[in-house]
NUGUDREN-977052 format. One record per residue (C-alpha): x, y, z; residue in one letter. Coordinates in steps of 0.02 Angstrom, whole numbers, plus 50000, padded with zeros to 5 digits. Example, Ala and Ser with C-alpha at 12.3 -4.5 7.8 and 13.67 -1.06 7.14 Angstrom:
! residues 2
506154977550390a;506844994750357s;
! end
This chain:
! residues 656
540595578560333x;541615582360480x;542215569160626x;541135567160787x;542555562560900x;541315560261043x;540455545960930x;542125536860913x;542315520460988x;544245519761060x;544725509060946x;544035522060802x;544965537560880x;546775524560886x;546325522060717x;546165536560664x;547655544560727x;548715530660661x;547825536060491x;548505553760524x;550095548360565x;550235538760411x;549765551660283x;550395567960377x;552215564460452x;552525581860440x;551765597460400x;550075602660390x;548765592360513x;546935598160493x;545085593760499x;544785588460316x;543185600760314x;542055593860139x;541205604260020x;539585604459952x;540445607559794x;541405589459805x;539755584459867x;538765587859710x;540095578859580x;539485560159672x;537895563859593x;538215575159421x;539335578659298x;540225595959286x;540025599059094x;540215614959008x;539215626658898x;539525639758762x;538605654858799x;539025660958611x;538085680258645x;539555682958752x;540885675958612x;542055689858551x;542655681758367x;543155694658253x;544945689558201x;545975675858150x;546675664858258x;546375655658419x;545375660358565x;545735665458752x;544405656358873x;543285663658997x;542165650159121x;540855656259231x;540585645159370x;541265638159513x;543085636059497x;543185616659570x;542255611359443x;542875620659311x;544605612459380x;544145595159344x;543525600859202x;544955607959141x;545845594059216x;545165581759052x;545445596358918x;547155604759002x;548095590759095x;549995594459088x;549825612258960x;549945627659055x;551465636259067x;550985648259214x;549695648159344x;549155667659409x;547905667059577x;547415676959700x;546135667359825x;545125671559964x;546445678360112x;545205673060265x;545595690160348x;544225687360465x;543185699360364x;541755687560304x;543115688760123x;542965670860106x;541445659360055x;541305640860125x;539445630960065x;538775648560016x;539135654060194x;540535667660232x;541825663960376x;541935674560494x;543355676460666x;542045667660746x;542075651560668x;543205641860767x;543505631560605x;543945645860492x;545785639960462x;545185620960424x;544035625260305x;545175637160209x;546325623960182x;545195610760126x;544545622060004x;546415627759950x;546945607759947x;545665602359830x;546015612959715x;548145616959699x;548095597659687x;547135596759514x;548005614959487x;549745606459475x;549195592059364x;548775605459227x;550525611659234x;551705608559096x;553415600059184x;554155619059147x;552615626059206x;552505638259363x;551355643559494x;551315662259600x;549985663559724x;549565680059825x;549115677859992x;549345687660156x;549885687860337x;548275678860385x;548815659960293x;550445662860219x;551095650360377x;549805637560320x;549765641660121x;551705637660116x;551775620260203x;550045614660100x;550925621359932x;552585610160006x;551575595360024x;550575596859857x;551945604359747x;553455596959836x;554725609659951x;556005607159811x;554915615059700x;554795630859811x;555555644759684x;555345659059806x;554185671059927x;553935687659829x;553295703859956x;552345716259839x;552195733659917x;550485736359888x;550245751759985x;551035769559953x;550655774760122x;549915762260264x;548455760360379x;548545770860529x;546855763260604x;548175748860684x;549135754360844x;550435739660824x;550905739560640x;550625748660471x;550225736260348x;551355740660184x;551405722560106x;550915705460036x;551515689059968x;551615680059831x;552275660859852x;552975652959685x;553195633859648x;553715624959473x;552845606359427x;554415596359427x;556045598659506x;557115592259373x;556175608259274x;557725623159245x;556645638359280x;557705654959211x;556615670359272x;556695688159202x;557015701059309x;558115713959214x;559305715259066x;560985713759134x;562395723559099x;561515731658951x;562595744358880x;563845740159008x;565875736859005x;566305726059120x;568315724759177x;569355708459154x;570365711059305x;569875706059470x;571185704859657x;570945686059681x;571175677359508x;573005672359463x;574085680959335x;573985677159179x;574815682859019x;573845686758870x;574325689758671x;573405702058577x;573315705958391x;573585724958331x;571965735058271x;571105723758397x;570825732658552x;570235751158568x;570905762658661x;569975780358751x;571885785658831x;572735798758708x;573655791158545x;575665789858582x;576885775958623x;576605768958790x;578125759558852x;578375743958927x;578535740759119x;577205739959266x;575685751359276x;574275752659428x;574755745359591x;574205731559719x;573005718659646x;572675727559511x;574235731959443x;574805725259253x;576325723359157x;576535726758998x;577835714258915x;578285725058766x;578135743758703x;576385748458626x;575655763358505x;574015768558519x;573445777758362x;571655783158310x;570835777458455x;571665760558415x;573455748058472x;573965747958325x;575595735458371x;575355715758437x;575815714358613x;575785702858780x;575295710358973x;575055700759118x;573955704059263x;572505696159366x;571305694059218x;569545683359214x;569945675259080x;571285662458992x;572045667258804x;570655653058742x;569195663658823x;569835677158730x;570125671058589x;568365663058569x;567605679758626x;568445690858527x;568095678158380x;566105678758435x;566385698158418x;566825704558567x;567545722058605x;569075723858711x;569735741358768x;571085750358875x;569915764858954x;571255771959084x;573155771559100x;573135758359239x;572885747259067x;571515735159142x;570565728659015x;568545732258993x;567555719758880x;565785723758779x;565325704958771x;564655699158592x;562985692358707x;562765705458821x;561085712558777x;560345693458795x;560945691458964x;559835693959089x;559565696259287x;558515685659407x;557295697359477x;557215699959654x;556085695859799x;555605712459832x;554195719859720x;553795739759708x;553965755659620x;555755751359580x;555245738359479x;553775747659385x;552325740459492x;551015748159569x;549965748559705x;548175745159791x;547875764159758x;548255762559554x;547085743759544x;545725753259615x;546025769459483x;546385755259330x;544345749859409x;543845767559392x;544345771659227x;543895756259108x;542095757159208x;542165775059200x;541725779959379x;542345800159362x;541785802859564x;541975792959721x;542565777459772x;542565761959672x;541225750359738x;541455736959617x;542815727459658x;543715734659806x;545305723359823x;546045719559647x;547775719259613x;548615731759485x;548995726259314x;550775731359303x;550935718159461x;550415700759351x;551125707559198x;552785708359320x;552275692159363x;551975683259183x;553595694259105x;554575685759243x;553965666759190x;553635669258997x;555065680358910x;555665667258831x;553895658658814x;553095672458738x;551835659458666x;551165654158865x;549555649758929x;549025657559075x;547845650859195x;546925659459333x;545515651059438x;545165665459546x;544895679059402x;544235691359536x;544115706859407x;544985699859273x;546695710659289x;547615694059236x;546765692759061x;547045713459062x;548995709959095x;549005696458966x;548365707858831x;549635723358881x;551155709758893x;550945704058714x;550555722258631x;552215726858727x;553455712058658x;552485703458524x;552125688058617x;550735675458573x;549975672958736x;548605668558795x;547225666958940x;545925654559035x;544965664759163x;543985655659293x;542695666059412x;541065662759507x;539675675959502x;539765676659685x;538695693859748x;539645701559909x;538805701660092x;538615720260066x;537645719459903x;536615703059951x;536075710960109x;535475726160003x;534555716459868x;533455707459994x;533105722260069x;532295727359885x;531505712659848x;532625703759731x;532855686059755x;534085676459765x;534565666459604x;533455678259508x;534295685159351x;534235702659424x;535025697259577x;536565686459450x;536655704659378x;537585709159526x;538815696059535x;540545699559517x;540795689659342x;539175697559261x;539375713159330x;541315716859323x;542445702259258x;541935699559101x;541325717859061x;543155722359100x;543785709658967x;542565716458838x;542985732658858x;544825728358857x;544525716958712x;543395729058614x;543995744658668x;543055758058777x;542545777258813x;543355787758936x;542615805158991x;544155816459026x;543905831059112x;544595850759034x;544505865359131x;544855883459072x;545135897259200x;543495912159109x;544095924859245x;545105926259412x;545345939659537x;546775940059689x;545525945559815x;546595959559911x;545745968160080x;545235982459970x;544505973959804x;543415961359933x;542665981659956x;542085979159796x;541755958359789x;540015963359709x;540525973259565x;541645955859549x;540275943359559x;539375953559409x;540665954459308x;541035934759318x;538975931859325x;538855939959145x;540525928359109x;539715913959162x;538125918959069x;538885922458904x;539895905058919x;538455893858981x;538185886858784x;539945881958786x;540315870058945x;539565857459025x;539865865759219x;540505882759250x;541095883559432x;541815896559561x;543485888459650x;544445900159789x;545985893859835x;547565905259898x;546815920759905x;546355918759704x;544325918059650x;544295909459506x;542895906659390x;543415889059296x;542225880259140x;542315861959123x;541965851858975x;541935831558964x;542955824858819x;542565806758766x;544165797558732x;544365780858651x;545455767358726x;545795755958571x;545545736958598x;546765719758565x;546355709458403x;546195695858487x;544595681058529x;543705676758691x;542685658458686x;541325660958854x;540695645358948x;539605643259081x;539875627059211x;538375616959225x;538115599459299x;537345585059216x;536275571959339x;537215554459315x;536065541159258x;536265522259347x;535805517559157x;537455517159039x;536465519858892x;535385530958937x;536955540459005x;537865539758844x;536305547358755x;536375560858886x;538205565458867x;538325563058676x;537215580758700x;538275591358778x;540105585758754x;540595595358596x;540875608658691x;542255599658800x;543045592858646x;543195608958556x;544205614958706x;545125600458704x;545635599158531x;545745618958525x;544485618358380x;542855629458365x;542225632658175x;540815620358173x;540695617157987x;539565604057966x;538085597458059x;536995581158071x;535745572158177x;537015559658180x;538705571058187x;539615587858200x;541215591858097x;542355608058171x;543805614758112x;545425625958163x;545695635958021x;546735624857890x;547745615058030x;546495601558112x;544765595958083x;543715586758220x;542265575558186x;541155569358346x;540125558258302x;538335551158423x;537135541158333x;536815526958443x;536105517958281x;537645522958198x;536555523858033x;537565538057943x;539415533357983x;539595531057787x;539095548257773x;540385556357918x;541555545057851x;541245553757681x;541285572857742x;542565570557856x;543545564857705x;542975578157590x;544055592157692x;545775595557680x;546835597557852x;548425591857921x;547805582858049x;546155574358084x;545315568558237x;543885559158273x;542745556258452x;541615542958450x;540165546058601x;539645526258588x;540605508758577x;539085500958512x;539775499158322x;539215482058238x;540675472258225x;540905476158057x;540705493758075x;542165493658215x;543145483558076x;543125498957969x;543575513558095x;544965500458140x;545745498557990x;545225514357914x;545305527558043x;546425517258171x;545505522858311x;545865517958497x;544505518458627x;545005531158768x;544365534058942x;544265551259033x;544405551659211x;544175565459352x;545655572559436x;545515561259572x;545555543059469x;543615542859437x;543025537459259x;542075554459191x;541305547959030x;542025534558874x;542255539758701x;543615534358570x;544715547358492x;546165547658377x;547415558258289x;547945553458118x;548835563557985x;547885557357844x;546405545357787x;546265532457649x;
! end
């Protein structure tokens, strides 16, 4: 609830400001607007649910995650399974243009709302606080904003992530050609702010090979002379073979002396010698280098050495802050054709998701964070259209890598398309009306169809007839017409659309055909869940009953582990492939523990762990998952501190 400063005794409003003083010495200051969202978790549980229809499992190995539902509560959620694992964080949030783009307690902000910045960073706050806690201590953030809160966005990411952790401010060219509706300025770019977790982390981004293919020279004007010894057959030589004789060659900074005659024969000196110049490096570097195998080489007669470093095609370039064409990514214009081809929309605009970003941008992105990590888990809580689990996908069919994806999205329905389905009839909430929401209706289609593969109708065209229409043939434009009407007839069986086109003079007649083309899929998995909340009961019990119901699904994230391979009134078993098994166990009687004790034993894994949903083991019971299992009681809390729910868990290599 927000403050009533008119309500506030004096004393209250001193208060209060000495509060704000306290807790915001510098930076950000703002009405601390709360959410209905926040509001709900003081009365539920977030939980989550497997919606297995929309499961894609038809290979080995482990899955990439997709969550419908509101992304707060998906965070804390996330927060108990996730805490301190992913390596890069991808989002792309509401930008507040003023627009009605952004969604406060189901109500869009408009310019009018004199609170419109306030609320945008409460809602931003909450949630890049639990977002850093799920970073590994490597991990990384980027976060695309534009001109309307990049101010604000950068001191609330300095606050929550720490200023030493800023990395840098990336500006993406995201328009070939701007706006001309604005008479000050042609809009051309955006942002994209990037923090690490911890500053002691040493972040290395990729940004190009360097020197790839490249000599580089050993001289250079400001270092000191130095003499250097070199063995004969060792360095090559492009000049023409002959006997080069000693003495000074080049001039000014450059110049070098050679301290003895030399022969260069077959490309090769083929005689030991010494020269002394301004070189990089000391007779120890070169040694080493040349041992490492280096390649050293007189390439003009001013006899400064080039090297080919032994490392070279490892070494790499930082990338810079600018983002565009240069760099192989695209635009606004090639997001919305990426839209238009995997949903197949041949004509018109694309009026399913208007503002996504283009693929080749967050593959940029990831590249830059993960080419050494090629095993990374990507997070993104705005999912929007779901380019980021696209650009996953195309990264590791490009290099190999092992990567893989958590997608987070609402099923939020725009103004424009809520406004429309009233006007029909459809409520809201209805599942007609969820049809239209943005996960249902385009993020996870997209992933399917990425995942799975999809159709494409491509268009061919074959000129049946022309005619360059000259003042005297357009005499005679009927007997022209015929003769392309009997065309037309006599090829009607064998194209979809036969069309006239005049263009330069030139009357074409022009058949088109459609040609289905298959885009093939990635072998790869997709778990779905769906965010739900679960009423807290005052009742421990009764709670613990109530939980015990629905938490496998939490733990399977947790533990990464999905085959369910056994199940009992009293206990589920799950397994990840031959590497871990999981047993959760919930009788409140615990009348079959023997039994799970038994099958949990029966299967071979190297590691096994066990969740226990109650502490209400007999004493002598307890005695045995002591000494047998050696389990220790654990507590799961909220991001914020809060206890979430009790169960005991423990990892142990082996039982007896």
């Amino acid at each position: 609830m927000s403050l009533n400063f008119d309500e506030m005794t004096k004393e209250e409003l001193i208060n209060y400001i000495k509060k704000l003083k306290r807790e915001h010495k510098y930076g950000l200051v703002w009405e601390e607007k709360q959410e209905d969202l926040d509001e709900l978790l003081k009365d539920n549980y977030p939980i989550l649910e497997n919606v297995s229809s929309k499961d894609i499992l038809d290979y080995d190995g482990q899955p990439n995650l997709f969550i419908e539902g509101e992304n707060l509560h998906a965070l804390e959620l996330l927060y108990i399974t996730h805490k301190g694992s992913i390596d890069v964080i991808y989002i792309d949030p509401p930008y507040n243009t003023k627009n009605k783009d952004f969604k406060y307690n189901d109500k869009f902000v408009d310019i009018d709302d004199s609170y419109r910045h306030s609320k945008w960073i409460s809602f931003m706050h909450r949630r890049l606080k639990i977002a850093r806690k799920l970073l590994k201590k490597d991990g990384v953030i980027f976060i695309s904003i534009d001109d309307n809160e990049v101010s604000q966005l950068k001191l609330l990411c300095d606050e929550i992530f720490d200023e030493k952790n800023f990395l840098g401010m990336f500006t993406w060219v995201r328009k070939k050609k701007g706006s001309f509706l604005s008479e000050s300025v042609r809009k051309m770019t955006e942002y994209i702010l990037c923090y690490r977790a911890d500053k002691d982390a040493k972040i290395k981004f990729y940004g190009e090979k360097a020197y790839d293919n490249k000599w580089q020279p050993l001289l250079k004007r400001t270092n000191s002379l130095k003499t250097l010894e070199l063995k004969g057959n060792v360095v090559e030589a492009t000049i023409p073979d002959g006997i080069y004789k000693k003495g000074e060659y080049g001039k000014g900074g450059t110049m070098v002396r050679l301290e003895n005659d030399i022969e260069i024969k077959n490309g090769k000196v083929i005689t030991p010698f010494k020269v002394t110049g301004r070189y990089v490096w000391t007779q120890e570097k070169l040694d080493n280098e040349l041992k490492m195998g280096t390649r050293i080489a007189i390439n003009s007669l001013g006899f400064g050495f080039n090297v080919f470093r032994w490392d070279q095609s490892f070494k790499i370039k930082p990338p810079s802050t600018l983002i565009n064409e240069d760099v192989g990514v695209g635009t606004n214009e090639d997001a919305n054709e990426e839209i238009k081809t995997i949903f197949n929309i041949s004509t018109g605009d694309n009026d399913l998701f208007t503002y996504a970003k283009p693929v080749s941008l967050i593959k940029y992105l990831i590249k830059m964070a993960t080419y050494s990590k090629k095993d990374a888990l990507i997070l993104d809580f705005f999912a929007g259209s779901g380019t980021t689990g696209q650009a996953v996908l195309e990264l590791n069919e490009e290099d190999g890598g092992n990567r893989r994806f958590i997608l987070v999205t609402n099923n939020e329905v725009d103004e424009k398309t809520e406004r429309k389905l009233k006007k029909m009839g459809i409520e809201k909430g209805s599942e007609e009306f969820e049809s239209y929401g943005v996960c249902r209706r385009v993020t996870y289609p997209r992933i399917r169809k990425i995942i799975k593969g999809f159709y494409v109708n491509k268009k061919t065209k074959e000129i049946l007839d022309e005619e360059k229409l000259t003042v005297t043939k357009l005499k005679n434009i009927d007997v022209i017409l015929q003769r392309m009407e009997k065309i037309k007839n006599e090829k009607a069986n064998e194209f979809s659309k036969i069309k006239y086109e005049l263009k330069n003079d030139i009357l074409k007649l022009i058949g088109e055909n459609e040609e289905g083309a298959f885009i093939k899929g990635y072998k790869v998995n997709l778990k779905y869940y769906q965010t739900s909340l679960l009423p807290k009961n005052k009742n421990k019990d009764q709670m613990a009953l109530q939980m015990a119901k629905v938490v496998d699904d939490l733990l399977c994230i947790k533990e990464d582990c999905y085959e369910l391979v056994k199940t009992h009134e009293s206990y589920r078993i799950y397994k990840q492939g031959n590497k871990k098994i999981m047993g959760v166990y919930s009788d409140f009687l615990n009348t079959n523990i023997d039994a799970f004790i038994e099958d949990v034993n029966s299967l071979e894994s190297h590691e096994k762990i066990i969740y226990l949903t109650f502490r209400t083991l007999t004493r002598s019971k307890q005695r045995i998952f002591y000494l047998v299992f050696q389990n220790n009681f654990l507590t799961n809390t909220t991001s914020d501190g809060n206890p979430f729910f009790t169960i005991a868990g423990r990892s142990v290599s082996r039982y007896t």
